[in-house]
C-alpha positions in Angstrom: 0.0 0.0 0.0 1.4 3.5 -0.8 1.5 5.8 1.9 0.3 9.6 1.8 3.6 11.7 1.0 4.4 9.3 -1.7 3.6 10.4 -5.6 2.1 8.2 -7.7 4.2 7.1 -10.8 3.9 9.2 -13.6 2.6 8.2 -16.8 3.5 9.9 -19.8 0.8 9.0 -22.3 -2.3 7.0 -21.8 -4.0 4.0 -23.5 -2.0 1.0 -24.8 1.3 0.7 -25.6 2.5 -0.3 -28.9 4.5 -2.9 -29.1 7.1 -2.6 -31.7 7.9 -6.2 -32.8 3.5 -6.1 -33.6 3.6 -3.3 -36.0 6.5 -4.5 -37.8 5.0 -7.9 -37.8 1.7 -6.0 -39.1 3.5 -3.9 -41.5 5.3 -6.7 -43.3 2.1 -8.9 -42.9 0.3 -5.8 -45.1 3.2 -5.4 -47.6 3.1 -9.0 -48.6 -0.8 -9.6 -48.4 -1.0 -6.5 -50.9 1.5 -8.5 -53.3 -0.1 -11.6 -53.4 -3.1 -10.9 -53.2 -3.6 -7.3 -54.1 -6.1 -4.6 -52.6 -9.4 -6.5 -53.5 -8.8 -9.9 -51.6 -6.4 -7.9 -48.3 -8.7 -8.2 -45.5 -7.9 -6.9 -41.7 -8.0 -10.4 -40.9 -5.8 -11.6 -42.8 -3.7 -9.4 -42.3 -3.7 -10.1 -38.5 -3.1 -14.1 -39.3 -0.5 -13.7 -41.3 1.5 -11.2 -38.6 -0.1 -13.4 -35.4 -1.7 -10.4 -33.7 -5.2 -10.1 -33.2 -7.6 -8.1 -35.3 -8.5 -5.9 -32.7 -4.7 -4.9 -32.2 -5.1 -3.9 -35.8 -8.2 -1.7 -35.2 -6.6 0.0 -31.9 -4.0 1.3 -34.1 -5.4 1.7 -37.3 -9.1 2.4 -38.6 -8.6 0.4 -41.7 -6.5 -1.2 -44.1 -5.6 1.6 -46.3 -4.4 3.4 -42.9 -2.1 0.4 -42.6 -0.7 -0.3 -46.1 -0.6 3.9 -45.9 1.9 3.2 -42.8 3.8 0.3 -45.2 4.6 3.6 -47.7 
């Protein structure tokens, strides 16, 4: 338990934190997608199983998958 005259840490930013390794793995994930199977058939899903993150990671950092491959450029 923290006692009065202590100051809670300080944070800098909220909400989460990005994990690096996941928005390469994403990134990479979208690059190839688009190359195989071009705009028409890459799917936020598919992305996510191809870079092992879930969908919802995707969505918390981008709104869709042209903000992503727009990240890739």
């Amino acid at each position: 338990m923290r006692r009065r005259d202590e100051t809670p840490a300080v944070r800098t930013r909220s909400g989460p934190r990005r994990s690096e390794a996941a928005r390469i793995a994403v990134l990479r994930a979208a690059d190839d997608l688009l190359a195989d199977v071009g705009y028409r058939g890459l799917t936020v899903g598919a992305i996510a199983d191809r870079a092992g993150v879930a969908k919802q990671t995707i969505y918390r950092w981008w709104h869709s998958k042209a903000a992503v491959l727009l990240d890739v450029l």
